[in-house]
VEXLO-750000 format. One line per field, with one value per atom (N, C-alpha, C, O): atom name; y, x, z; residue in one letter. Coordinates in steps of 0.001 Angstrom, whole numbers, plus 500000, padded with zeros to 6 digits. Layout:
at	CA, ...
north	Y, ...
east	X, ...
up	Z, ...
aa	A, ...
//
This chain:
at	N, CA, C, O, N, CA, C, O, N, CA, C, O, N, CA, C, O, N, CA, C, O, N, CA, C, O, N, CA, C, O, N, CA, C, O, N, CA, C, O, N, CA, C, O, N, CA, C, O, N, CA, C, O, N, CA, C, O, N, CA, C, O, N, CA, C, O, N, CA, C, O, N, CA, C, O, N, CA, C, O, N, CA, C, O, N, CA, C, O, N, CA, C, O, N, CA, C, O, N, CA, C, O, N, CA, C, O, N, CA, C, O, N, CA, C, O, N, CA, C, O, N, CA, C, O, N, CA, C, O, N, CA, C, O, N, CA, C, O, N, CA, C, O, N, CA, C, O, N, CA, C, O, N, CA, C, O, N, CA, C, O, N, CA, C, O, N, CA, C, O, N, CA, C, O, N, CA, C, O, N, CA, C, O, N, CA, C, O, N, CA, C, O, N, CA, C, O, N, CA, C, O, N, CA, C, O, N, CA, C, O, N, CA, C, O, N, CA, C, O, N, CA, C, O, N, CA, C, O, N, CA, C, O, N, CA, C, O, N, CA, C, O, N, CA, C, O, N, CA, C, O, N, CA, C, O, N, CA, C, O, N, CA, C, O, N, CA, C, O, N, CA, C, O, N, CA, C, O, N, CA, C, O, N, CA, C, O, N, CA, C, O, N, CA, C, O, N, CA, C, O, N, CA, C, O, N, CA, C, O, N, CA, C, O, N, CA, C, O, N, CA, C, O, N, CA, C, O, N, CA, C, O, N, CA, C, O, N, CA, C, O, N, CA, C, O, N, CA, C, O, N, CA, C, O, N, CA, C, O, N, CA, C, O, N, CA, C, O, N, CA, C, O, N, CA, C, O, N, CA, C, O, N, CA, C, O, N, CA, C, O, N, CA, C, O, N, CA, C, O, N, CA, C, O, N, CA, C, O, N, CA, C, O, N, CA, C, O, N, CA, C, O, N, CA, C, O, N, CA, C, O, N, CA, C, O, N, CA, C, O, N, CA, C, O, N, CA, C, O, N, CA, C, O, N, CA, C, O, N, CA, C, O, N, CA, C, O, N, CA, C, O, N, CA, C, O, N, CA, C, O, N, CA, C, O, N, CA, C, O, N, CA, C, O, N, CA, C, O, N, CA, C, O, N, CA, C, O, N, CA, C, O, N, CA, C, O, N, CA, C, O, N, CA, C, O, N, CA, C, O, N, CA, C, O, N, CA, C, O, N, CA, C, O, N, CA, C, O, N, CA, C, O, N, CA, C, O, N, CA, C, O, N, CA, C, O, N, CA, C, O, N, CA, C, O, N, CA, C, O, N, CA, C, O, N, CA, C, O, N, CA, C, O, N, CA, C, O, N, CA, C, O, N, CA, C, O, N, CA, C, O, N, CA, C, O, N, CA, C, O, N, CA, C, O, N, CA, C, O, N, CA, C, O, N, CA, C, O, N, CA, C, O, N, CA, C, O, N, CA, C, O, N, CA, C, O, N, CA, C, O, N, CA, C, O, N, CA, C, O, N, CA, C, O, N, CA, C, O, N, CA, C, O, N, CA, C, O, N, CA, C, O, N, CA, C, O, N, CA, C, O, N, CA, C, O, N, CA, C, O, N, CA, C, O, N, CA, C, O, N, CA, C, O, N, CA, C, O, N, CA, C, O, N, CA, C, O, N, CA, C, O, N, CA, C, O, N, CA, C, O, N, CA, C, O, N, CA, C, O, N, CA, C, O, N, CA, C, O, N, CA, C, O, N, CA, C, O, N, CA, C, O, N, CA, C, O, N, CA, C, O, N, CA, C, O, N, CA, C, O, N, CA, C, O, N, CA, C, O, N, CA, C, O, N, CA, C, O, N, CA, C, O, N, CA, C, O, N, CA, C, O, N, CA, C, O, N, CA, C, O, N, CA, C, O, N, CA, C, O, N, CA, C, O, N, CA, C, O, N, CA, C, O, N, CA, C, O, N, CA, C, O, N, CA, C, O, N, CA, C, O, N, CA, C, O, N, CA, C, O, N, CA, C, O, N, CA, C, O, N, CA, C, O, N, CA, C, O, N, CA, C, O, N, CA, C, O, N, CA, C, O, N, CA, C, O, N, CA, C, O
north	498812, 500000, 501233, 501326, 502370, 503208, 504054, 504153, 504716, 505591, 507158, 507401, 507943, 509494, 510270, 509988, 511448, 511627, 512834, 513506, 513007, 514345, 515630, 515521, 516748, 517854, 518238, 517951, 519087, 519560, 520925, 521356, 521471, 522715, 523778, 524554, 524048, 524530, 524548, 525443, 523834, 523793, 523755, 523757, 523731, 524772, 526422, 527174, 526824, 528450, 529118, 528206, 529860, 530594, 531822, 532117, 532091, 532735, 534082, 534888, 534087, 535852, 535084, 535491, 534402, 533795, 533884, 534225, 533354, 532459, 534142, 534552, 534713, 536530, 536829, 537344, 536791, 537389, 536508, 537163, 535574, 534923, 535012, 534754, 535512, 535577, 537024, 537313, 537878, 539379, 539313, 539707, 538694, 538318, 537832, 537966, 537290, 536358, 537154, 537095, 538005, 539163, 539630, 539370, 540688, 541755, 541687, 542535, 540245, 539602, 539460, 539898, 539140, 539175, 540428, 540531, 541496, 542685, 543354, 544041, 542950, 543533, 542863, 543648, 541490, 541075, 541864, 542346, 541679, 542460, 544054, 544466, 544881, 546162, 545903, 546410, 545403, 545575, 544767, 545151, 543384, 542843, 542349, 542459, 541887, 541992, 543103, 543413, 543533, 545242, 545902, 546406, 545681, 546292, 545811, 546406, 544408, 543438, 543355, 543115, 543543, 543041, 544081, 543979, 545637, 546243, 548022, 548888, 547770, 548905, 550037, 551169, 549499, 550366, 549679, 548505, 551214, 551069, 552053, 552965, 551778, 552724, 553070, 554215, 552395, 552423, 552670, 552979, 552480, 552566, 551236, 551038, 550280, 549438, 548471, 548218, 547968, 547530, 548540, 548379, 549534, 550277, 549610, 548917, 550181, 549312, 548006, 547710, 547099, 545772, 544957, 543821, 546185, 545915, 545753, 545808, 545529, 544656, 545997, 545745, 547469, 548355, 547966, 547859, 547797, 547739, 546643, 546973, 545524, 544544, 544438, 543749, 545374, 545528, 546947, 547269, 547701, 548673, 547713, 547714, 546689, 546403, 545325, 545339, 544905, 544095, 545142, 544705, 546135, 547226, 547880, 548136, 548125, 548674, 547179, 547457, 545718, 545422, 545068, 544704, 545081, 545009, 545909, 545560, 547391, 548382, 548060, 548180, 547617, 547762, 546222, 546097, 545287, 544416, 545099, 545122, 545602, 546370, 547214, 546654, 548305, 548904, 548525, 549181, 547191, 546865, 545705, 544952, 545426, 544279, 545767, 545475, 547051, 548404, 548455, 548294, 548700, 548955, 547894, 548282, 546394, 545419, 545282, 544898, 545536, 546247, 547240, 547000, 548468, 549572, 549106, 549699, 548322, 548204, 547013, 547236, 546270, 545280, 545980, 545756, 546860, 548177, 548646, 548321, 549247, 550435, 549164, 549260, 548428, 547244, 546934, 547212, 546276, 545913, 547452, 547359, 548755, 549693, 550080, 550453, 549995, 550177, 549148, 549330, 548042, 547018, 547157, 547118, 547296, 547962, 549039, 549057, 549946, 551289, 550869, 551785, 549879, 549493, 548931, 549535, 548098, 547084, 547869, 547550, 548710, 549923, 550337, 549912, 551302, 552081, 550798, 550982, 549907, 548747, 548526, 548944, 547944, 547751, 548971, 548777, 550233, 550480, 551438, 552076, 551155, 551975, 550836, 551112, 549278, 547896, 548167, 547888, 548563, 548955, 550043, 550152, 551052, 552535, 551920, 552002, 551244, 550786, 550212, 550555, 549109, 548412, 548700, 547931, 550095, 550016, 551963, 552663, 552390, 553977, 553697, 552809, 554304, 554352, 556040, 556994, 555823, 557161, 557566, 558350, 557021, 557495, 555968, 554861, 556371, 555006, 555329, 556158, 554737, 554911, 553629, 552444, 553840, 552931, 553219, 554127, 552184, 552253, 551208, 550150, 551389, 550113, 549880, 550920, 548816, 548623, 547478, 546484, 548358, 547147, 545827, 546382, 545046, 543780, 544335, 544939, 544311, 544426, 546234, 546772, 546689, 547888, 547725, 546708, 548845, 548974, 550162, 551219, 550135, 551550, 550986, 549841, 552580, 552489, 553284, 553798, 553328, 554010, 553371, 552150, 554873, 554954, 555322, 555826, 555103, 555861, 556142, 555303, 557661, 558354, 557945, 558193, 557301, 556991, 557057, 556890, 557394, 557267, 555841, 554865, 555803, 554016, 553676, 554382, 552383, 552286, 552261, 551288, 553349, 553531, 552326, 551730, 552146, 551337, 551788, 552975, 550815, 550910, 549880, 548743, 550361, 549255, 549247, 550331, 548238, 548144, 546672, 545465, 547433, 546491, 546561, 547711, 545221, 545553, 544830, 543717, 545502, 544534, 544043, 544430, 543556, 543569, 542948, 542268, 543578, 543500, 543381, 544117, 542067, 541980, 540695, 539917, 540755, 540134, 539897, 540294, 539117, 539249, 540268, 540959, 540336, 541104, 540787, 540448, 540875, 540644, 542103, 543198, 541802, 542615, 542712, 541881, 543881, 543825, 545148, 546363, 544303, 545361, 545859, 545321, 547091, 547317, 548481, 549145, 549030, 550105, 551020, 550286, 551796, 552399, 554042, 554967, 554103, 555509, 555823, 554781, 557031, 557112, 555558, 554717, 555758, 554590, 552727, 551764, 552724, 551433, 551084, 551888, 549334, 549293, 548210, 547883, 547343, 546598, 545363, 546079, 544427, 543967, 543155, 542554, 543468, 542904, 542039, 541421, 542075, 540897, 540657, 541702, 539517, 540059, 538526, 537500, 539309, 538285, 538057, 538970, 536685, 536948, 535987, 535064, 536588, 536533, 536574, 535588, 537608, 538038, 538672, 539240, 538377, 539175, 539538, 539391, 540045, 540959, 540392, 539599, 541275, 541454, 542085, 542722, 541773, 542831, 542564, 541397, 543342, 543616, 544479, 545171, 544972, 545875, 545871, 545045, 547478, 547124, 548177, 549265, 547886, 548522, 549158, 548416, 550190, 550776, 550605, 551087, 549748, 549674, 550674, 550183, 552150, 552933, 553934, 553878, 554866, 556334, 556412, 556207, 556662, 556599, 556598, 557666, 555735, 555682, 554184, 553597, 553608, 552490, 552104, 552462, 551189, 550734, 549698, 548732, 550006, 548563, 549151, 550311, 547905, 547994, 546978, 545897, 547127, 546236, 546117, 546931, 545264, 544937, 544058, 543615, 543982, 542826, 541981, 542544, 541043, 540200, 539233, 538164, 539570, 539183, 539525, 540564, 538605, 539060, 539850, 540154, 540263, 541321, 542530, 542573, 543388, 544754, 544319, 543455, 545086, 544588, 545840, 546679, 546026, 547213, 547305, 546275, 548008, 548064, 548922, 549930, 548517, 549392, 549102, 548003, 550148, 550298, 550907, 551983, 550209, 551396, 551568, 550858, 552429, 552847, 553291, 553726, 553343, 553832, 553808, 552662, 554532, 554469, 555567, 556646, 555388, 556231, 556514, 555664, 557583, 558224, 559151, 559280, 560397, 561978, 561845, 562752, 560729, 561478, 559704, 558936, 559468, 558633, 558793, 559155, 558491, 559108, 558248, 557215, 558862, 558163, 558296, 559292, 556928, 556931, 556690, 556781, 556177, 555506, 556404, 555843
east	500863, 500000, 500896, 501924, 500309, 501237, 500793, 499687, 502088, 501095, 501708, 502906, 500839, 501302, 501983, 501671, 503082, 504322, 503489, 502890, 503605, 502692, 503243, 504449, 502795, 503899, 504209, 503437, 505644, 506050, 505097, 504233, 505542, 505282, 505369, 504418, 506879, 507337, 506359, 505517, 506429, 505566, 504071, 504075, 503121, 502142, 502111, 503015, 500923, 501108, 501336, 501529, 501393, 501299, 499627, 498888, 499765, 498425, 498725, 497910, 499364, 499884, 499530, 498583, 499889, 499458, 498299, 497770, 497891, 496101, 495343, 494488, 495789, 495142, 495256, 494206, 496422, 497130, 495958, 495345, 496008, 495379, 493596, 492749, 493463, 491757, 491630, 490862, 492609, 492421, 492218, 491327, 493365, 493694, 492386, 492342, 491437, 490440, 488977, 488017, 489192, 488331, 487923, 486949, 489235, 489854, 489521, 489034, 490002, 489335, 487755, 487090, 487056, 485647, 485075, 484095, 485687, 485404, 485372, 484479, 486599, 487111, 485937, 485547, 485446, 484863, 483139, 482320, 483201, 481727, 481683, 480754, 482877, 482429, 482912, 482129, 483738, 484236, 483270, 482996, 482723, 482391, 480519, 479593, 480362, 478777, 478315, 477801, 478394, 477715, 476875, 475754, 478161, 478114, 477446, 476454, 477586, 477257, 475134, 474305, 474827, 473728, 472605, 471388, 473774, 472806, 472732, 472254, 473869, 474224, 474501, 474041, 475605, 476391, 477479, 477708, 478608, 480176, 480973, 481476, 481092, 481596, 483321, 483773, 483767, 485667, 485730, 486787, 484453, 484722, 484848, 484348, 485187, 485914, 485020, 485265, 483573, 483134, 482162, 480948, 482627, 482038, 482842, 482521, 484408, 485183, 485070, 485283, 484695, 484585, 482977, 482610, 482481, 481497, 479870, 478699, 480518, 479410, 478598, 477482, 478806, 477688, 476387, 475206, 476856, 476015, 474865, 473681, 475245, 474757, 473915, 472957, 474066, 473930, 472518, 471850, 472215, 471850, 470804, 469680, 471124, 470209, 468984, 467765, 469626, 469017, 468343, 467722, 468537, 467630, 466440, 465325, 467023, 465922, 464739, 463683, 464991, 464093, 463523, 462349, 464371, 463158, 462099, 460925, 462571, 462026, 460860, 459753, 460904, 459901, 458914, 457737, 459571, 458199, 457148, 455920, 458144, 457566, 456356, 455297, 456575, 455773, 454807, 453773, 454837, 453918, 453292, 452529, 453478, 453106, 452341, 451870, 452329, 451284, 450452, 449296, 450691, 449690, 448371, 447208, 448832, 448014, 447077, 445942, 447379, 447031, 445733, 444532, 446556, 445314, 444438, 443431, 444831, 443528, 442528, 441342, 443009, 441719, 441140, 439941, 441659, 441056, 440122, 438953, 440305, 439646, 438280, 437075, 438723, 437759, 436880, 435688, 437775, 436352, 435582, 434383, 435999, 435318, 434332, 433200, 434742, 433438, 432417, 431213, 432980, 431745, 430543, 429322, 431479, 430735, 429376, 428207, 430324, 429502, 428596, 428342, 428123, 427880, 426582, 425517, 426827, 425534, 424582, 423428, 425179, 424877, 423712, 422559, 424227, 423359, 421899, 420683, 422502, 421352, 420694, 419545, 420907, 420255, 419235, 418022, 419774, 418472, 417469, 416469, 418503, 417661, 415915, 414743, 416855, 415372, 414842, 413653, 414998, 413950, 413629, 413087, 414027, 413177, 411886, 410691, 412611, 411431, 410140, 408977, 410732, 409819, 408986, 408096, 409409, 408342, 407967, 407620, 408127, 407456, 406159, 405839, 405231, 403708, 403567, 403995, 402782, 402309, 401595, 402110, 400460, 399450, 399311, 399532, 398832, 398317, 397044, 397005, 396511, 395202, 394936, 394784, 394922, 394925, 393281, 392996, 392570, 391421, 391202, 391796, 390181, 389747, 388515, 387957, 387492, 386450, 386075, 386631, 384641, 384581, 383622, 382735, 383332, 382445, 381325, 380606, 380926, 379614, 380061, 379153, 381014, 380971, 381715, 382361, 381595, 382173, 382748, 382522, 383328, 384328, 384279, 384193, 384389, 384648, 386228, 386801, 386552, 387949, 387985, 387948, 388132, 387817, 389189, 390035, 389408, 390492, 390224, 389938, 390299, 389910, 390788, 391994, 390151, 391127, 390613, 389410, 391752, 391228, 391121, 391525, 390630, 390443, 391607, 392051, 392262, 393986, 394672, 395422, 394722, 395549, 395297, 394253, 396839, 397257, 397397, 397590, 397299, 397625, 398179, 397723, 399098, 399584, 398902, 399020, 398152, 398163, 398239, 398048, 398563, 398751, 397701, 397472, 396688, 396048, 396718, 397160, 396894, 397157, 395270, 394155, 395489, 394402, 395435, 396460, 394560, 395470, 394272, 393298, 394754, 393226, 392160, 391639, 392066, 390836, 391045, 391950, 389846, 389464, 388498, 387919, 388339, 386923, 386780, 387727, 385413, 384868, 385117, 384581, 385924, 386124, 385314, 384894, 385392, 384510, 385370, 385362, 386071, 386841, 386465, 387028, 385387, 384997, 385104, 386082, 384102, 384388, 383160, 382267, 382966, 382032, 381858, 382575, 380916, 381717, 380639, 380232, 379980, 379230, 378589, 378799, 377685, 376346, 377534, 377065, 378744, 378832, 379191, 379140, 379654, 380148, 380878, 380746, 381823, 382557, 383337, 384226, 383372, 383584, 385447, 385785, 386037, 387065, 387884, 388829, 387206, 387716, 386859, 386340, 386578, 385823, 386893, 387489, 386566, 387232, 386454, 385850, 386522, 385731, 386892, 387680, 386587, 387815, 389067, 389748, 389617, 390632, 391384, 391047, 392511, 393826, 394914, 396108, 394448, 395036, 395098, 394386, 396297, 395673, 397081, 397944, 397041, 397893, 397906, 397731, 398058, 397910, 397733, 398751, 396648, 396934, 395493, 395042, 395044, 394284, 394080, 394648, 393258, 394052, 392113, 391130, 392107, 390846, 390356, 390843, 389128, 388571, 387479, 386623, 387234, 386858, 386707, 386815, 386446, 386809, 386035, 384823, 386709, 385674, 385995, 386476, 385918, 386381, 386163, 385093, 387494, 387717, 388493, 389665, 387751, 388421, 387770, 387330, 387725, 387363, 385948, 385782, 384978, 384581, 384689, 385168, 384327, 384795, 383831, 383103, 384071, 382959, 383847, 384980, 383320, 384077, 382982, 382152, 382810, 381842, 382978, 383144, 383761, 384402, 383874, 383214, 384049, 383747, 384464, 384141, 385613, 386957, 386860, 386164, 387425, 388129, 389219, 390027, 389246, 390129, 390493, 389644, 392016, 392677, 392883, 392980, 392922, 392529, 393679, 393725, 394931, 395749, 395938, 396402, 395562, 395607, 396869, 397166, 397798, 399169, 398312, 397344, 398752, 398858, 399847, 400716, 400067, 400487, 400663, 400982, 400597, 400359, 399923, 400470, 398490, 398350, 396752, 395907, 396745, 395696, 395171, 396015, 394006, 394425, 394059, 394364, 393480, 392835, 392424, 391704, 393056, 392165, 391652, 392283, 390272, 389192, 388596, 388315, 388193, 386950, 385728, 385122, 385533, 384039, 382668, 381542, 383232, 382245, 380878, 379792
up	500000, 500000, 500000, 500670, 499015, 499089, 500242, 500774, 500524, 501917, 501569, 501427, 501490, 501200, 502072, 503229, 501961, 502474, 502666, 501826, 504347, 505200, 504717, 504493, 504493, 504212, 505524, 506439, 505796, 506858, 507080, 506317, 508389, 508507, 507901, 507801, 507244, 506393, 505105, 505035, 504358, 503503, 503552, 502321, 503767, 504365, 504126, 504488, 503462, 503467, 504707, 505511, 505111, 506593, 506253, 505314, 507456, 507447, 506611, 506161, 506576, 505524, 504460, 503787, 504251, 502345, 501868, 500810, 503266, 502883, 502952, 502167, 503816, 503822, 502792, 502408, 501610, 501029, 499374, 498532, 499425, 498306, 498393, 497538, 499873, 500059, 499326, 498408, 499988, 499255, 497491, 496738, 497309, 496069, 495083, 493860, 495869, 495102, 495184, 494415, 496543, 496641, 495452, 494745, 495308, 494748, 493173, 492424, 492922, 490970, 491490, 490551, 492317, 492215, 491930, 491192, 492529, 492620, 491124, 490628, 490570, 489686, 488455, 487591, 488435, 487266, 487458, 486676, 488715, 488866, 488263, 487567, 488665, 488142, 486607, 485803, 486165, 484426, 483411, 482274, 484122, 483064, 483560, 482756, 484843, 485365, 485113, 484038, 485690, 485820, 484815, 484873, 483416, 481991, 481571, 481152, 481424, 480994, 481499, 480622, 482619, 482892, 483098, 482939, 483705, 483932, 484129, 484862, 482473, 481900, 482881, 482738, 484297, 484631, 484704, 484997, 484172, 483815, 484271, 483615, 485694, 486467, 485574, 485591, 485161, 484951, 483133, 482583, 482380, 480805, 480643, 479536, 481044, 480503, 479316, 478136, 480481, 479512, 478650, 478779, 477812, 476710, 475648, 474682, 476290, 475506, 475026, 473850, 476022, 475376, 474644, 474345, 474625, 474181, 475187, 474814, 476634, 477498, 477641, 478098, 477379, 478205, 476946, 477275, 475540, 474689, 475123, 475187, 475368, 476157, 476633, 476282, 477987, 479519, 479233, 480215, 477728, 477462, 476824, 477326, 475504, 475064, 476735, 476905, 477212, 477932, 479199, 480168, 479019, 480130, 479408, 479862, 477967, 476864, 477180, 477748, 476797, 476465, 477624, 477546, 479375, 480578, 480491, 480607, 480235, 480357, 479445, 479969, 477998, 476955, 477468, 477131, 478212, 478833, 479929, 480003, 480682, 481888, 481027, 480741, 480735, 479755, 479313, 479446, 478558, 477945, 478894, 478288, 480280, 481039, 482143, 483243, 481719, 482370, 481539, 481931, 480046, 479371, 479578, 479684, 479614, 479591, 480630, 480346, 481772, 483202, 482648, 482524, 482374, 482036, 480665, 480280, 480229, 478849, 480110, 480354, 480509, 481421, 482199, 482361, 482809, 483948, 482797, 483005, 481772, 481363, 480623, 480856, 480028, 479114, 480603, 480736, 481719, 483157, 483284, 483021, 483611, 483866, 482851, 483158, 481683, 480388, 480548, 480371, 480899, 480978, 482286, 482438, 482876, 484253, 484085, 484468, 483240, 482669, 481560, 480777, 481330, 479722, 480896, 481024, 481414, 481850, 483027, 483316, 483483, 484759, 483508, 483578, 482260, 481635, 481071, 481021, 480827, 479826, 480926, 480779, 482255, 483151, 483369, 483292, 483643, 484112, 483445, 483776, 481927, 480725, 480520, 480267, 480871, 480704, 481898, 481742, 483071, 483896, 484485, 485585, 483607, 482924, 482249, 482534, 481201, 480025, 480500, 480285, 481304, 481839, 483191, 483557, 484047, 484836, 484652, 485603, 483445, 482886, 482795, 482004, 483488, 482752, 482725, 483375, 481675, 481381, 482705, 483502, 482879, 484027, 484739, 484249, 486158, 486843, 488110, 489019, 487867, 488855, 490508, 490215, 491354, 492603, 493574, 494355, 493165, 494172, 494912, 494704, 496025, 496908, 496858, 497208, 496532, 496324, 497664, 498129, 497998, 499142, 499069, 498419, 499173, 498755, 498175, 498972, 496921, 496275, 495314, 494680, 495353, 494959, 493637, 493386, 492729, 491327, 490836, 491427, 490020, 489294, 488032, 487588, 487380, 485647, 485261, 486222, 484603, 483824, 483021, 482872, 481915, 480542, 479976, 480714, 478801, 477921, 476750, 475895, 476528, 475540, 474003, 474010, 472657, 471852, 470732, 470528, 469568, 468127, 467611, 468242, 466586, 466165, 465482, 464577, 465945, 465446, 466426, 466499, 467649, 468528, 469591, 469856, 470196, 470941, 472345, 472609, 473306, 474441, 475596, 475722, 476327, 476930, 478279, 478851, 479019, 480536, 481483, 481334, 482314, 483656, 484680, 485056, 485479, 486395, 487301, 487020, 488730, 489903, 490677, 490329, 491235, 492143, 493775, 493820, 494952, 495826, 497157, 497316, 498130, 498892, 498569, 499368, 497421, 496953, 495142, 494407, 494843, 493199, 492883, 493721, 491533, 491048, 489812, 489103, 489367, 488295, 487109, 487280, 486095, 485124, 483394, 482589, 483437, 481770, 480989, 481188, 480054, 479139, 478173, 477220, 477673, 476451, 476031, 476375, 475164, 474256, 473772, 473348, 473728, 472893, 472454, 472836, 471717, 470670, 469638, 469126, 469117, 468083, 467617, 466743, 468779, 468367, 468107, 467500, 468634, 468382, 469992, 470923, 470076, 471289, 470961, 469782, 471799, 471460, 472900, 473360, 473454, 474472, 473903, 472883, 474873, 474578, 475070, 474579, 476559, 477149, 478475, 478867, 479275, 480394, 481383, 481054, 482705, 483573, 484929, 485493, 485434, 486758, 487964, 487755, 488972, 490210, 489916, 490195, 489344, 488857, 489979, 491017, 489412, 490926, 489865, 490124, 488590, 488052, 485988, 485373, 485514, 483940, 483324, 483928, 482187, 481446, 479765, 479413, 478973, 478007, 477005, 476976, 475774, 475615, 474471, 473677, 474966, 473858, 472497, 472593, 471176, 469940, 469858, 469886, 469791, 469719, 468560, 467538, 468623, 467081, 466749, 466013, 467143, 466989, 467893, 469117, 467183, 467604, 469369, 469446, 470456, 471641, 472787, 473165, 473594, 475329, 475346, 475183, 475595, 475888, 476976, 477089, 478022, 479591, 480033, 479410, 481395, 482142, 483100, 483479, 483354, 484431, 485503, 485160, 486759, 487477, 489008, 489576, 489199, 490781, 491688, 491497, 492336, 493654, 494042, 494755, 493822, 494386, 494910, 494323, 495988, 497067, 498147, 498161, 499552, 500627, 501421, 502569, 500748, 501308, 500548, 499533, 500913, 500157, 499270, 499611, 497811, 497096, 496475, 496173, 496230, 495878, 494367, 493701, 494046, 491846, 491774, 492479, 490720, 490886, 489313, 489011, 488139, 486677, 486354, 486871, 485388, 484876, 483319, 483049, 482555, 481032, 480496, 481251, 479133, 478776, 477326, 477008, 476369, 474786, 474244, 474468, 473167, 472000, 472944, 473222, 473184, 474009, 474559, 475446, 474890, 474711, 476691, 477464, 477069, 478530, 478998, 478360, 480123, 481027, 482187, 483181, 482136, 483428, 483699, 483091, 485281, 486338, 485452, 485057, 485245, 484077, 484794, 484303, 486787, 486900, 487248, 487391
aa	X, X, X, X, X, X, X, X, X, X, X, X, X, X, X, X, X, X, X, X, X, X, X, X, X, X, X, X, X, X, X, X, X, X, X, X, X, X, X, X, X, X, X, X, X, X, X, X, X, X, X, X, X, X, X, X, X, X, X, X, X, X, X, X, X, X, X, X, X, X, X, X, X, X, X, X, X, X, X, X, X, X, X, X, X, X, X, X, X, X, X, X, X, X, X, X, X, X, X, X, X, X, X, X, X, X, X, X, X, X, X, X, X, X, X, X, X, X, X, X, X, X, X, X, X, X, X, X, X, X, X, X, X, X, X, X, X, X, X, X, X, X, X, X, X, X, X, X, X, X, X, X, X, X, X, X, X, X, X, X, X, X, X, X, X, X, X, X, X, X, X, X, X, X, X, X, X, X, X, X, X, X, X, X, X, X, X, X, X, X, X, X, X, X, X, X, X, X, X, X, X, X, X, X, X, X, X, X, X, X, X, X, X, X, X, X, X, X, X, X, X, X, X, X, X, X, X, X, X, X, X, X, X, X, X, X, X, X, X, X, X, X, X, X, X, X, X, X, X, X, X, X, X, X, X, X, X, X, X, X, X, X, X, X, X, X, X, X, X, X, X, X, X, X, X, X, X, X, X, X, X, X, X, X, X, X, X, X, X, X, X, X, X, X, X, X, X, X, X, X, X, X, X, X, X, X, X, X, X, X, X, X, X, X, X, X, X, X, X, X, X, X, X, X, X, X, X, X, X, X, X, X, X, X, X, X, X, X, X, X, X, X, X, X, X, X, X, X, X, X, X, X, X, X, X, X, X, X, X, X, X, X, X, X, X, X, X, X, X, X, X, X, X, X, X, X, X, X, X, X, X, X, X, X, X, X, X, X, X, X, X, X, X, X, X, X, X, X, X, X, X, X, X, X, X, X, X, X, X, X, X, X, X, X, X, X, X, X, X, X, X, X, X, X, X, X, X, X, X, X, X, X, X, X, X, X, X, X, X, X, X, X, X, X, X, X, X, X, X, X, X, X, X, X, X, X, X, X, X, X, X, X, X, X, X, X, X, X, X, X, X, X, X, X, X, X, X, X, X, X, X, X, X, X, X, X, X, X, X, X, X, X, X, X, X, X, X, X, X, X, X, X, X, X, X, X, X, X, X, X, X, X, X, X, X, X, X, X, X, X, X, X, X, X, X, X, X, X, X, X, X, X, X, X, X, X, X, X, X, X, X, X, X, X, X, X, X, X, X, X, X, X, X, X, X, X, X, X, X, X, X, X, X, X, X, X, X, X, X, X, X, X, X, X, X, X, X, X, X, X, X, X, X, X, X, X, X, X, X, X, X, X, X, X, X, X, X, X, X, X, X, X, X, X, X, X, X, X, X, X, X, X, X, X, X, X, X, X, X, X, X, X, X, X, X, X, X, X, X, X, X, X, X, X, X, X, X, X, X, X, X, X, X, X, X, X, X, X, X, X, X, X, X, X, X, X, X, X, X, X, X, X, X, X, X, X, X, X, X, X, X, X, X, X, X, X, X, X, X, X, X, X, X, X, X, X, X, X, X, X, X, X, X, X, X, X, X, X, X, X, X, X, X, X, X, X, X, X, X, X, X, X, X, X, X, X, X, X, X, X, X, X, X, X, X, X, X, X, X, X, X, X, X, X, X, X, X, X, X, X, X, X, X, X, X, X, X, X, X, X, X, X, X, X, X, X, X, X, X, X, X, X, X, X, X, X, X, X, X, X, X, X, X, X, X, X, X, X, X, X, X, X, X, X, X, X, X, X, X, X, X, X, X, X, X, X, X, X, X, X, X, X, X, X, X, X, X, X, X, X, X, X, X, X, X, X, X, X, X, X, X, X, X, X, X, X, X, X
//
């Protein structure tokens, strides 16, 4: 077996060396970081050197193109901000432009009828014209009669009995006053609540 020959004391660095080669190894770390990292990565060149060797070009293109992701990794940011905030603003206006639409009446009338009692409302119209309505009834039912009449004619258009409400619309088939009448032959109070709205000069208490 071979056996390896110990070094003496002598041979051994001494601690001045090992100081002396740590400085030493420092000193080149130091030195590659400012001449050739630096330039190289992040286009600073404190000494010239790397302009000279080319690395600030480097170290310039590779800051240009962080800078131009960055940039464009904001813009992308503000176009989803501004695209979520329009949408926001987009469905805000549709929303409550459809329930504008849907709960506008021109005129609306609210009565209470008590067991055995009746009301008329009329709507004044040319023949052709349209109209939109809604009845609630609230309480109770009632017996309804939807008609028409006008220079010697008359016309029935719909009739309902224990009704708790209505909607629709009706198209005047001649010149006149066209509405509802109505009774309660319930044993409760029942609340009559009429919306309108359309082609029409006047709606009135007919009864």
């Amino acid at each position: 077996m071979f056996n390896a020959k110990k070094p003496s004391l002598d041979e051994l660095p001494s601690s001045a060396q090992l100081i002396r080669s740590t400085a030493i190894a420092a000193a080149s770390a130091v030195a590659i970081l400012v001449t050739v990292v630096l330039p190289a990565e992040y286009n600073i060149d404190p000494t010239g050197i790397g302009g000279v060797l080319g690395l600030s070009e480097m170290g310039e293109i590779k800051a240009q193109l962080a800078e131009e992701a960055e940039a464009d990794r904001l813009l992308e940011i503000e176009a989803e901000e501004q695209s979520s905030l329009m949408n926001d603003i987009f469905g805000l206006f549709v929303g409550t432009a459809h329930a504008q639409e849907a709960e506008v009446w021109r005129d609306e009338t609210t009565f209470t009828l008590a067991p055995g009692d009746s009301a008329e409302w009329k709507l004044v119209m040319e023949e052709g014209q349209t109209v939109e309505y809604r009845m609630l009834v609230d309480g109770g039912r009632v017996n309804f009669d939807m008609h028409g009449h006008g220079g010697g004619q008359s016309v029935t258009y719909e009739k309902g009995r224990g009704s708790t409400g209505d909607e629709g619309e009706i198209i005047a088939a001649f010149d006149g006053e066209h509405g509802w009448f109505w009774r309660n032959r319930d044993s409760q109070p029942a609340t009559v609540t009429v919306q309108v709205r359309g082609q029409y000069t006047e709606f009135k208490d007919a009864s």
